[in-house]
C-alpha positions in Angstrom: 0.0 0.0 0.0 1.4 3.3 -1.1 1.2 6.3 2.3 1.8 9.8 1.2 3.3 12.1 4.0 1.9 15.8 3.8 4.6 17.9 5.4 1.5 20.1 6.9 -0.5 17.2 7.4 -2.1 16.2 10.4 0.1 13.8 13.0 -1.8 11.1 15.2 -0.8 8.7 18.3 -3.2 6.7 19.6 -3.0 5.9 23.2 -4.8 4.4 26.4 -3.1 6.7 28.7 -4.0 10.5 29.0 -0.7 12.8 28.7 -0.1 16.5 27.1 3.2 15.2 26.3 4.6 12.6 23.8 8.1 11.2 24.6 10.3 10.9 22.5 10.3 7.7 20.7 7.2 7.6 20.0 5.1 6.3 17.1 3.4 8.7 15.0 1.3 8.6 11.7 -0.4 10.7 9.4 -2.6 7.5 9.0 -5.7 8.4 11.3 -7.3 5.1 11.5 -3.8 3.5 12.3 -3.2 5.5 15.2 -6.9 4.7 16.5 -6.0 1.1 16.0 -3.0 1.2 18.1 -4.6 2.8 20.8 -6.1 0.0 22.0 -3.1 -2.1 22.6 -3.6 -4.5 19.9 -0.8 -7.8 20.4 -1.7 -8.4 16.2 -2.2 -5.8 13.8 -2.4 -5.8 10.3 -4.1 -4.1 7.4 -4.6 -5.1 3.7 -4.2 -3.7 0.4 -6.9 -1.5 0.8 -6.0 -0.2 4.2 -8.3 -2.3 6.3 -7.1 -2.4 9.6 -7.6 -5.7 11.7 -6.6 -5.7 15.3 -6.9 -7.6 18.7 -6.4 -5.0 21.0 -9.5 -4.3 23.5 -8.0 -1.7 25.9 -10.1 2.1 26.0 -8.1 4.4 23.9 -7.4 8.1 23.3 -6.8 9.7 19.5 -4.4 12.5 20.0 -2.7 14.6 17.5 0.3 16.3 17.2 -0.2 20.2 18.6 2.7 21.7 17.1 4.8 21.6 13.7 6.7 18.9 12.8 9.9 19.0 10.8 9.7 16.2 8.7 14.1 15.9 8.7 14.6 17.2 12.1 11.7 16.0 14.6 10.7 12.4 13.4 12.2 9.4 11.7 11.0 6.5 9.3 10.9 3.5 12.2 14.0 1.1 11.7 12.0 -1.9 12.4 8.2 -2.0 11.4 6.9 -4.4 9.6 4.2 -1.6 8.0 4.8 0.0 4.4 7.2 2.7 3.9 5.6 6.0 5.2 3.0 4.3 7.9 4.7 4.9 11.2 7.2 7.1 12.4 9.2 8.0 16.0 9.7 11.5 16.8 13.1 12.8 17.7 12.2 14.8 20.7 9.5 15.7 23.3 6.0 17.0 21.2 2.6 18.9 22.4 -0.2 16.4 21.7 -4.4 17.4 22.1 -6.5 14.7 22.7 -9.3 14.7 20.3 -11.5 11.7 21.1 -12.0 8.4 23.3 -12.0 5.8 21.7 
């Protein structure tokens, strides 16, 4: 599956903890419904061709997004050992502002 990063795009983690902080090291995606899945703690993931996430996770989750900019070549890096396509998750380099937007 081909994932196109918009440098002003929106950034999502998906948690079950509420914070205003995200640590660094921390997965982020431009891929709403990905950062949803993950919020709920899944053990399997995976998604098909057409992006149709499947998941076991079962925990109450929190959507956040990413409340500040992002420099796409100083604040985040492609993750060195996902097992997603190219583009799908992403750690950030340093301490970022996050909003919670929804319980999930």
């Amino acid at each position: 599956m081909e994932i196109e990063i918009k440098p002003d795009g929106v950034w999502y983690h998906g948690s079950n903890v509420l914070f205003s902080t995200l640590r660094t090291n921390s997965t982020i995606t431009q891929w709403k419904e990905l950062a949803e899945a993950f919020s709920h703690q899944p053990s399997r993931l995976a998604y098909d061709d057409d992006g149709v996430i499947s998941h076991n996770g079962v925990e109450k989750g929190y959507l956040y997004i990413i409340d500040e900019p992002i420099d796409l070549q100083n604040d985040i890096y492609q993750h060195p050992r996902t097992t997603m396509d190219e583009n799908a998750e992403f750690l950030t380099k340093r301490p970022l502002k996050v909003k919670m937007i929804c319980e999930l």
